[in-house]
VEXLUM-163092 format. One record per atom (N, C-alpha, C): x, y, z; residue in one letter; atom name. Coordinates in steps of 0.001 Angstrom, whole numbers. Layout:
SITE      px      py      pz aa at
SITE       X       Y       Z  A CA
...
***
This chain:
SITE      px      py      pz aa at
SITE   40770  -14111   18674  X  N
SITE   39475  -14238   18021  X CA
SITE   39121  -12896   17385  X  C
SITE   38460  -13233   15812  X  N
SITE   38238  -11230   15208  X CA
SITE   37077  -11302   15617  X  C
SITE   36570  -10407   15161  X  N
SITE   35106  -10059   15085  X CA
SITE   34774   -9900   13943  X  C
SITE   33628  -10103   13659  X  N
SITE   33079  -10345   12012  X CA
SITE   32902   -8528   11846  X  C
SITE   33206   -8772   10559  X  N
SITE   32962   -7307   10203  X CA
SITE   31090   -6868    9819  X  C
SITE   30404   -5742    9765  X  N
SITE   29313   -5862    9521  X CA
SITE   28982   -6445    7648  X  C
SITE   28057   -6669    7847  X  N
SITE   27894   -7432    5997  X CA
SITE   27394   -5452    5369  X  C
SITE   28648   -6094    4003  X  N
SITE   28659   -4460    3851  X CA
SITE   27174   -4605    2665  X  C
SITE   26555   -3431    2419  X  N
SITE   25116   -3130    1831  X CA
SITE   25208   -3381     267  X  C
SITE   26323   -3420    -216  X  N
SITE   26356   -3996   -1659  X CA
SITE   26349   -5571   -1598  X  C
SITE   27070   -6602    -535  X  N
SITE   26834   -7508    -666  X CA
SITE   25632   -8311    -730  X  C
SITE   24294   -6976     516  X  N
SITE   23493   -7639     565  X CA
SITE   22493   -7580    -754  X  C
SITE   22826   -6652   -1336  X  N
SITE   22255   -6191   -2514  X CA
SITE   22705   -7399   -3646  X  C
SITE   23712   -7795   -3803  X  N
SITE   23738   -8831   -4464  X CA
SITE   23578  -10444   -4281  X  C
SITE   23261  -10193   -2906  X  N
SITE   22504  -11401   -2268  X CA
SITE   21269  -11416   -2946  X  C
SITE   20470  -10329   -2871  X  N
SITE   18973   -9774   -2673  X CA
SITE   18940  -10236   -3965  X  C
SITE   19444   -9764   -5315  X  N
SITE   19210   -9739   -6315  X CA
SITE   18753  -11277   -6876  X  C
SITE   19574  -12286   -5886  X  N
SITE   19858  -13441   -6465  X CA
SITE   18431  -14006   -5563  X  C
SITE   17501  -13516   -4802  X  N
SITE   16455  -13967   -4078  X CA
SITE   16816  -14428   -2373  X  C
SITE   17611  -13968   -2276  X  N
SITE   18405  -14062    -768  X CA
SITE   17227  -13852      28  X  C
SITE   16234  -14239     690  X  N
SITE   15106  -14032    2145  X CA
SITE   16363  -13032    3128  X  C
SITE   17370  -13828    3439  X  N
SITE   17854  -13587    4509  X CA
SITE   18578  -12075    4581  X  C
SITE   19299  -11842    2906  X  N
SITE   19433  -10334    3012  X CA
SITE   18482   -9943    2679  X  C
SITE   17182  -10123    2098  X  N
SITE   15951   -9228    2395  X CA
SITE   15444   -8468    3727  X  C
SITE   15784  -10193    4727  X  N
SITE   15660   -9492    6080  X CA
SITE   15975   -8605    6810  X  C
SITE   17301   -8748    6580  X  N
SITE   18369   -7756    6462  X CA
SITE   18211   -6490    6389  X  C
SITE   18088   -6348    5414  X  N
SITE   17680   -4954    4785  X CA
SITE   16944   -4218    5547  X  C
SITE   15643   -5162    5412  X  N
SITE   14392   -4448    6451  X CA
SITE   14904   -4077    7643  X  C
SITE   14898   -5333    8638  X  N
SITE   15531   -5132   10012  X CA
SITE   16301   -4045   10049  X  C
SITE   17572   -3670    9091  X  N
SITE   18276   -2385    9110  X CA
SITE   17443   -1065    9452  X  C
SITE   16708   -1286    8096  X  N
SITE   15975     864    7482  X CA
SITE   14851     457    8120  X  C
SITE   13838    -620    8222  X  N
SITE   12761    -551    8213  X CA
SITE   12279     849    9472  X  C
SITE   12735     975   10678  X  N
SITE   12458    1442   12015  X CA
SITE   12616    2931   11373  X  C
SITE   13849    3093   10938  X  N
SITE   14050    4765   10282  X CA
SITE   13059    5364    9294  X  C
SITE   13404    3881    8670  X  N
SITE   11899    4486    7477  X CA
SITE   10285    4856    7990  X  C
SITE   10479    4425    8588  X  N
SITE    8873    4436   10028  X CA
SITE    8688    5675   10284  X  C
SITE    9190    5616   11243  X  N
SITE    9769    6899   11607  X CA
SITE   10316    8144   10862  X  C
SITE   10353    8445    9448  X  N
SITE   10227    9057    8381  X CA
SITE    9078    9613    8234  X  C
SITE    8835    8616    8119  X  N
SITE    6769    8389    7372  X CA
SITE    6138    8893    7862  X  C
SITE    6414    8343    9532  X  N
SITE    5202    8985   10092  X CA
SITE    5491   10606   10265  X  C
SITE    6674   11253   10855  X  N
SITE    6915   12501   10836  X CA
SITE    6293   13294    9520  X  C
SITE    6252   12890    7957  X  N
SITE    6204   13332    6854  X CA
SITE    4400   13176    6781  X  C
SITE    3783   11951    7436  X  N
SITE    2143   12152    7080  X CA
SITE    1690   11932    8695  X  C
SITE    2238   12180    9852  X  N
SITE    1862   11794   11080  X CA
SITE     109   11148   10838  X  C
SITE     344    9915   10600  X  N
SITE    -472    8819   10435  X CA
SITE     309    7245   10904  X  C
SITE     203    6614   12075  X  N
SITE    1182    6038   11723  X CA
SITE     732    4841   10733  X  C
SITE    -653    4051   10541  X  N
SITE   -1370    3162    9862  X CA
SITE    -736    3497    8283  X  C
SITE    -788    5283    7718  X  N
SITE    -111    5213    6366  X CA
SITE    1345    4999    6286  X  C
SITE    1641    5513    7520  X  N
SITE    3407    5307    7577  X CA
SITE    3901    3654    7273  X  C
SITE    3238    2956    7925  X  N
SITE    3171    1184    7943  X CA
SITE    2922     994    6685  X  C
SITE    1682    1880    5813  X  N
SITE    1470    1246    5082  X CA
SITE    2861    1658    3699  X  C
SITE    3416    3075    3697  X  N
SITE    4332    3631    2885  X CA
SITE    5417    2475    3022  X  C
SITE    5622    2226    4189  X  N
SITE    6910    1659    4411  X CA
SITE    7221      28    4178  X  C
SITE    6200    -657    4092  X  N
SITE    5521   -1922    3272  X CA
SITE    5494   -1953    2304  X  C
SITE    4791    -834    1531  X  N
SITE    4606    -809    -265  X CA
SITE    6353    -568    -617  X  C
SITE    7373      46     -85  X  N
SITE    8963     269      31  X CA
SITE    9576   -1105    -382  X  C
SITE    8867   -1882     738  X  N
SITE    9660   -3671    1281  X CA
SITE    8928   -4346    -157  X  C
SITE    8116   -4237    -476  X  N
SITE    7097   -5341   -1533  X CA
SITE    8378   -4718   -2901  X  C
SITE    8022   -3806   -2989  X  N
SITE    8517   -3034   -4470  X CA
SITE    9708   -3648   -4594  X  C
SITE   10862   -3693   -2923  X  N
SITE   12223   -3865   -3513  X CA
SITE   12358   -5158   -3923  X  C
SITE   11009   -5895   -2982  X  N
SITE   11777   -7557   -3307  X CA
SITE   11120   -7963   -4419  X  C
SITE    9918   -7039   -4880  X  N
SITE    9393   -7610   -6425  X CA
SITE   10410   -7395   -7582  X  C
SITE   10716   -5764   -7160  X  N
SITE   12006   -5167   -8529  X CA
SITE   13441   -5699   -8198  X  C
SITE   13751   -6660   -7179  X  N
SITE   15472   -6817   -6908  X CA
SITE   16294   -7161   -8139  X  C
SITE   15661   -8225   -9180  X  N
SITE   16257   -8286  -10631  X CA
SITE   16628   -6771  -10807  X  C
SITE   16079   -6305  -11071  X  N
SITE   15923   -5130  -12725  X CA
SITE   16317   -3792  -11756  X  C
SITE   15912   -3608  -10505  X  N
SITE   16819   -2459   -9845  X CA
SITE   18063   -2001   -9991  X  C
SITE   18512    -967  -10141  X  N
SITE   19988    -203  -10379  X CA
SITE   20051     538   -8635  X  C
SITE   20464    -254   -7979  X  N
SITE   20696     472   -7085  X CA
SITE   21937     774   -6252  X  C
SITE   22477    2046   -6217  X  N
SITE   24123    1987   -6204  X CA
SITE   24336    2349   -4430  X  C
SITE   23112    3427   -4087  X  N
SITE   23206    3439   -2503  X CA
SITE   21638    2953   -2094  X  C
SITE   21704    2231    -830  X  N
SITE   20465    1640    -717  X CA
SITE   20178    2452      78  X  C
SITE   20886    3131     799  X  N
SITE   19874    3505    1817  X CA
SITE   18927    5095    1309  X  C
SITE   19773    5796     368  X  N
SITE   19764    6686    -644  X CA
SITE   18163    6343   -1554  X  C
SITE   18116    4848   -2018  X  N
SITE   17305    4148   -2717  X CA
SITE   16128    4247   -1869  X  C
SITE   16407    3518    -693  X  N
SITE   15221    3868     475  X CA
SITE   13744    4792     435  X  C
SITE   15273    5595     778  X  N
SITE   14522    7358    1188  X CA
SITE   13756    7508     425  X  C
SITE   14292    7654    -875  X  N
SITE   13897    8549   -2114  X CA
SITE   12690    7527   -2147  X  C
SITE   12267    5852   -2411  X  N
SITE   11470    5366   -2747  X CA
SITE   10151    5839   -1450  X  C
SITE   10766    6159    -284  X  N
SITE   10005    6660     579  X CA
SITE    9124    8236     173  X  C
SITE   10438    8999     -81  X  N
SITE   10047   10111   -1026  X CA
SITE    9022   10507   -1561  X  C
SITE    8819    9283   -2534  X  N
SITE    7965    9022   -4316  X CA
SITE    6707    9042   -3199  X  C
SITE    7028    7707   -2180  X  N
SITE    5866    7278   -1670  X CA
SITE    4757    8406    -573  X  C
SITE    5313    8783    -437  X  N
SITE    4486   10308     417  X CA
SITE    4466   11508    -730  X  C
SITE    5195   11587   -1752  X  N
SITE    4299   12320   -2610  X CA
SITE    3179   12344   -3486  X  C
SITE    2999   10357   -3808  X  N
SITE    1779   10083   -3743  X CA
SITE     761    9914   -3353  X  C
SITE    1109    9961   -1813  X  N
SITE      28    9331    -854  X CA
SITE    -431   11464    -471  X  C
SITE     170   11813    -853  X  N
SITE    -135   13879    -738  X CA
SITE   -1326   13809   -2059  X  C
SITE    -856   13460   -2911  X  N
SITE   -1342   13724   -4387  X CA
SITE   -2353   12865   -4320  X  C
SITE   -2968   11701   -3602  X  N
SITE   -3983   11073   -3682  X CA
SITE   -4833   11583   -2599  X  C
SITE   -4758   12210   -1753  X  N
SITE   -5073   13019    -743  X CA
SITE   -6219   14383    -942  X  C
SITE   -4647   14959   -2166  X  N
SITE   -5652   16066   -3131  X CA
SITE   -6739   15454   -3242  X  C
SITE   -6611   14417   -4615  X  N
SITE   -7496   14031   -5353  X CA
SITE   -8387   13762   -4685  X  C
SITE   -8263   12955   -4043  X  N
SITE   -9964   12615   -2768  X CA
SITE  -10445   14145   -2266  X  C
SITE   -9485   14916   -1803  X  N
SITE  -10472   15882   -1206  X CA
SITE  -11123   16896   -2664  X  C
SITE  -10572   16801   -3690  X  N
SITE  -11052   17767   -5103  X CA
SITE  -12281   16827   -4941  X  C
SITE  -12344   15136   -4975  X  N
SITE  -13534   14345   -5457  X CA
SITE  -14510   14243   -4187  X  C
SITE  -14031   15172   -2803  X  N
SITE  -14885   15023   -2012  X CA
SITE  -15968   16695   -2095  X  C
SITE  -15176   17731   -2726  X  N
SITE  -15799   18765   -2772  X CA
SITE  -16387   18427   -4323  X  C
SITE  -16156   18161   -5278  X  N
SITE  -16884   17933   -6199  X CA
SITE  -18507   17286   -5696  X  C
SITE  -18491   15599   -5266  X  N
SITE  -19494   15804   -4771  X CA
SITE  -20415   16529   -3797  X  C
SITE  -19799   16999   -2745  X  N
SITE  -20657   18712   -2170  X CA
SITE  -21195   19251   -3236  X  C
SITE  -20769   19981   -4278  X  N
SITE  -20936   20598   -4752  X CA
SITE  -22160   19794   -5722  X  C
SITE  -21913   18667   -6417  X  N
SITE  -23005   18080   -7034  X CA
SITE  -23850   17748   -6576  X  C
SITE  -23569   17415   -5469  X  N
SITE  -24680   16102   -4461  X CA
SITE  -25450   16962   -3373  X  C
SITE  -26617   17334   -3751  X  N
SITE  -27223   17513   -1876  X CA
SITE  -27727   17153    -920  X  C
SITE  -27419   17238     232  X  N
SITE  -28056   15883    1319  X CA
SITE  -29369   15263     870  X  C
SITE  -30077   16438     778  X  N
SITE  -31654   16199     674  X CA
SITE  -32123   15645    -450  X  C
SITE  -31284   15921   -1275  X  N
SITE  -32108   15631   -2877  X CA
SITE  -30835   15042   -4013  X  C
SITE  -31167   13223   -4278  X  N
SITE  -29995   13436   -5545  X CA
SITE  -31212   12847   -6156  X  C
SITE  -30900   13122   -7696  X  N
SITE  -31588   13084   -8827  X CA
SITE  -31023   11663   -9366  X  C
SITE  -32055   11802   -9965  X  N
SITE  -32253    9832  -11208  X CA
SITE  -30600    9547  -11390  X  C
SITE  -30366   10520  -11826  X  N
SITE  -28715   10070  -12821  X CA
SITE  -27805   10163  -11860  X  C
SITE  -27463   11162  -10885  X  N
SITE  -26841   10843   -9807  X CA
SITE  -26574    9274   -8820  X  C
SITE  -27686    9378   -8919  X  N
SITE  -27982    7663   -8295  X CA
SITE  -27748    6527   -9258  X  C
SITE  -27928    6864  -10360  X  N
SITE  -27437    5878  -11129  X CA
SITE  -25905    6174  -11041  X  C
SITE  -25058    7210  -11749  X  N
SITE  -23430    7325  -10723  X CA
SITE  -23113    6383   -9998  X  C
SITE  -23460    6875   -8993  X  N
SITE  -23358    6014   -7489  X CA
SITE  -23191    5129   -7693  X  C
SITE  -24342    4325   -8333  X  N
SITE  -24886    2957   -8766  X CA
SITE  -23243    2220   -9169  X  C
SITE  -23487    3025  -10173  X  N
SITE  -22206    2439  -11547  X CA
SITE  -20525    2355  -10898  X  C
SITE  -20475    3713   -9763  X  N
SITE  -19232    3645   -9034  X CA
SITE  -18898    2710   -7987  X  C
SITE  -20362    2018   -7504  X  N
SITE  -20733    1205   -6406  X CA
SITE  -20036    -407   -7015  X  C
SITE  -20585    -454   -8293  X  N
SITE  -20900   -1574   -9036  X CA
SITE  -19178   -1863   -9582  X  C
SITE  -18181    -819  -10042  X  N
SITE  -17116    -813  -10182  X CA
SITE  -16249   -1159   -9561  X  C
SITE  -16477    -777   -8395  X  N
SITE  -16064   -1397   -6768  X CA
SITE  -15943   -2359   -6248  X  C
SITE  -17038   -2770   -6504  X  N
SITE  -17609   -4624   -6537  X CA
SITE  -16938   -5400   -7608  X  C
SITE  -17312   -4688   -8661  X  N
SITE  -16015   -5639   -9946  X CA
SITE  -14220   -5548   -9422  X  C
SITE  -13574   -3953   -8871  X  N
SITE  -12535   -4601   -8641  X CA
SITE  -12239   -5459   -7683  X  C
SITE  -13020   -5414   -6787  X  N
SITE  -13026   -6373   -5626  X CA
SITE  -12415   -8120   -5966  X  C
SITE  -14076   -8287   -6434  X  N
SITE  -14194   -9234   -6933  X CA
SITE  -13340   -9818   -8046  X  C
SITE  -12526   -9156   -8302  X  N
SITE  -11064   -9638   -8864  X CA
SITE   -9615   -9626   -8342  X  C
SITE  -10007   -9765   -7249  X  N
SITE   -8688   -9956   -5761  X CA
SITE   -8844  -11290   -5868  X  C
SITE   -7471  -12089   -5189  X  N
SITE   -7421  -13585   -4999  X CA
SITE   -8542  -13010   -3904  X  C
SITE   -9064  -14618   -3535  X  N
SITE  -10061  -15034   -2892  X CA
SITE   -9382  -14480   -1013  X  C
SITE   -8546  -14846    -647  X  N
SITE   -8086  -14295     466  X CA
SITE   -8171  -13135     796  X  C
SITE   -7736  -12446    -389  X  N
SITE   -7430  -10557    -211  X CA
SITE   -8678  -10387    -245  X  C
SITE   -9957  -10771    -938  X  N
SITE  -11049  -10477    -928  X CA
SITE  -11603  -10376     415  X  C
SITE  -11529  -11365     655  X  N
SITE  -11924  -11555    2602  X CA
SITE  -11460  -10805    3017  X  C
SITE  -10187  -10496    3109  X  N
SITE   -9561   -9799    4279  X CA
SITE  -10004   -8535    3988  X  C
SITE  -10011   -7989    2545  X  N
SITE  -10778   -6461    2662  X CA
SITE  -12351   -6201    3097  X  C
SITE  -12812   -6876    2539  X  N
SITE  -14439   -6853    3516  X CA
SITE  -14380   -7001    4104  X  C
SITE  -13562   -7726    5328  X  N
SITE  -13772   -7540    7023  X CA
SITE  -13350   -6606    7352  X  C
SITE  -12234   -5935    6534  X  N
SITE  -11382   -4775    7263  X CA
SITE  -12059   -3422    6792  X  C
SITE  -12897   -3446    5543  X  N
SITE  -13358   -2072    5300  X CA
SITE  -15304   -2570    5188  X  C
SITE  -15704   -3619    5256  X  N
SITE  -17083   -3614    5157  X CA
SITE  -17239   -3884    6393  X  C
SITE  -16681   -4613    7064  X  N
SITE  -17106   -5443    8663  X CA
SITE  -15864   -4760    9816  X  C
SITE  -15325   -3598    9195  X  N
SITE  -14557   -2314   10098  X CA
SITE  -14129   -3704   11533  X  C
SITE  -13445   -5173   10609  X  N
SITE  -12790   -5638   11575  X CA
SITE  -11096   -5104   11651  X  C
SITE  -10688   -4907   13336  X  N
SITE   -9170   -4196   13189  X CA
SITE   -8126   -5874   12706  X  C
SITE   -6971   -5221   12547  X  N
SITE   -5953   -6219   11810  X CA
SITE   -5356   -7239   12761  X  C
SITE   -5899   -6806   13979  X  N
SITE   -5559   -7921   15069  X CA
SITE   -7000   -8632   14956  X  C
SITE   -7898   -8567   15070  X  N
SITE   -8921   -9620   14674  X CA
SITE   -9539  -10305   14038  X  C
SITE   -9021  -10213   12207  X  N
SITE   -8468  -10855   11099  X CA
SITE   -7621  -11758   10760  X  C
SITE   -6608  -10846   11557  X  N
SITE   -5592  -12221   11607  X CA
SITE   -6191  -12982   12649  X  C
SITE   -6521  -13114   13767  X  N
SITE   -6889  -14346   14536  X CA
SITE   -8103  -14763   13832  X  C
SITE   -8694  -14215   13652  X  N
SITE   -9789  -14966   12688  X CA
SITE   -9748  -15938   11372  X  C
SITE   -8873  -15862   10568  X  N
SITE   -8621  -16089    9649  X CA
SITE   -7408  -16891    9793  X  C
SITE   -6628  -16853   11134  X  N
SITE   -5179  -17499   11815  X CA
SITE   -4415  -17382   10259  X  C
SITE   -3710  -15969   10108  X  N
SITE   -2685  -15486    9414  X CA
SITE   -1988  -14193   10598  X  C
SITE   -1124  -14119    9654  X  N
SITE    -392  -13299   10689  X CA
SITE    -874  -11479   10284  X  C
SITE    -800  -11139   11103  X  N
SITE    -773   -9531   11366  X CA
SITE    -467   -8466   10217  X  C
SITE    1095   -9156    9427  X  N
SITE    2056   -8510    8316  X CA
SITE    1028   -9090    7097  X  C
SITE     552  -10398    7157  X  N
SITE    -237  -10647    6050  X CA
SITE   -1262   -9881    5623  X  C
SITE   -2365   -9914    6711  X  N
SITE   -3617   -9368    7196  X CA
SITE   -3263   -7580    6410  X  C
SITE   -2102   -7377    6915  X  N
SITE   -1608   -5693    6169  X CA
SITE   -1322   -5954    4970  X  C
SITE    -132   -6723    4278  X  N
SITE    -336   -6954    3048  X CA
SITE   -1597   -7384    2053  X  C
SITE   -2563   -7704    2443  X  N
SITE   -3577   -8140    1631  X CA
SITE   -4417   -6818    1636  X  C
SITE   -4917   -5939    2849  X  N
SITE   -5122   -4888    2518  X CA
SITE   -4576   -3727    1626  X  C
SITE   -3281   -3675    1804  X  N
SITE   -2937   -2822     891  X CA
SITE   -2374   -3112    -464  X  C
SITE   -2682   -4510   -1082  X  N
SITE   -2274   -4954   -1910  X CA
SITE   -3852   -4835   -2554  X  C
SITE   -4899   -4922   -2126  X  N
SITE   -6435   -4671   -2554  X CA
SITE   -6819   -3594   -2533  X  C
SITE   -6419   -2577   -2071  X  N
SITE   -7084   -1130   -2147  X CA
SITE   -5971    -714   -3432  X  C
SITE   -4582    -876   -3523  X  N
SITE   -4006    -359   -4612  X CA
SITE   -4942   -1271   -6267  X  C
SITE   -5179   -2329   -5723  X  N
SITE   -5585   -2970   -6937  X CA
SITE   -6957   -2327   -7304  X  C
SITE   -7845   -2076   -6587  X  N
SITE   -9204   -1509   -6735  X CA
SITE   -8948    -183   -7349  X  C
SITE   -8159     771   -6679  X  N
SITE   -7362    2122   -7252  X CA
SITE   -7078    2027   -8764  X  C
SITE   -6468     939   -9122  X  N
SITE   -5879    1103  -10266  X CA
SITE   -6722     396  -11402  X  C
SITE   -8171    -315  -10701  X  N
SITE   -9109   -1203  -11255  X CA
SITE  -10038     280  -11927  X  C
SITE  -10180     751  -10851  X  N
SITE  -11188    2346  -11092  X CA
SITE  -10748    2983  -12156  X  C
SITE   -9044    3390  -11841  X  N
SITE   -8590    4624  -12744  X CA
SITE   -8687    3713  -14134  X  C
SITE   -8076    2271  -14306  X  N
SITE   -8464    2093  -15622  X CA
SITE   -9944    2467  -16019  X  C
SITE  -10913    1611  -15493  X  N
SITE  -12147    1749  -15647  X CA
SITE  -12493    3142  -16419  X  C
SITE  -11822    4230  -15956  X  N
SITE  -12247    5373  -16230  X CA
SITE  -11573    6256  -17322  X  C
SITE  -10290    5457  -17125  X  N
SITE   -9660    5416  -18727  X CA
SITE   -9556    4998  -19814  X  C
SITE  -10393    4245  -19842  X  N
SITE  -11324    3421  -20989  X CA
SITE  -12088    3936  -21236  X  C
SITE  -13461    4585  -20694  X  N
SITE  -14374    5266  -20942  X CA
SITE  -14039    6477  -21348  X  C
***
């Protein structure tokens, strides 16, 4: 009797390409734990690490057509890479847009137009929202208006756990990128 040899990483790659679930699984089950464990060492967070290492899994199985990928695990990293140098660089940016307002805003006193700001950034918020499927919508207002955790969403809502995470971070990138247009238009 042989023993099966392991399924080598180009095959699964051309599984994947063709919409294979099962070498998707694959895949994950392989890197997913390393990639974790990456993440978190690189932003010791583990909630962003989950979340880096998710936005990794979505990307490959959205891009598996049109990807050139010659080493996967190489592909991985590096997409891991990209992904903590954005999640650094959005980091900046919040803390530049958190001392900006210090600097504009004072506890005691904001003025007419300030509040209108607010208003308008409040109101922007609400528009990208409100342009999430109807699910993701829910699931982000419980999870960031009603500070429900992702184990009590999913039982609430009876979805699973991985969903409950995908819909969050599939709605905060969409709101992100709802804003920056917003503001690149203007």
């Amino acid at each position: 009797m042989t023993h099966a040899e392991p399924e080598k990483s180009d095959d699964l790659l051309d599984r994947l390409k063709l919409g294979d679930k099962q070498a998707y699984e694959k895949i994950y089950f392989t890197y997913s734990n390393e990639l974790l464990l990456a993440a978190y060492k690189k932003t010791g967070d583990k909630v962003i690490a989950e979340e880096l290492v998710q936005n990794i899994f979505i990307s490959l199985w959205e891009k598996r057509q049109e990807a050139v990928i010659n080493n996967l695990q190489a592909y991985l990293f590096g997409a891991l890479k990209l992904g903590v140098i954005n999640h650094i660089r959005s980091l900046v940016m919040e803390n530049k847009y958190m001392e900006y307002q210090t600097l504009t805003y004072s506890e005691n006193h904001l003025d007419t137009t300030n509040l209108v700001d607010l208003h308008d950034l409040s109101s922007i918020i609400e528009e990208g929202i409100n342009s999430l499927p109807e699910k993701t919508q829910e699931v982000f207002r419980l999870s960031r208006y009603q500070h429900q955790s992702t184990k009590d969403i999913s039982a609430g809502l009876n979805i699973s756990e991985k969903a409950v995470e995908y819909h969050i971070t599939r709605s905060i990138k969409r709101i992100k990128e709802y804003i920056k247009n917003f503001y690149i238009f203007l």
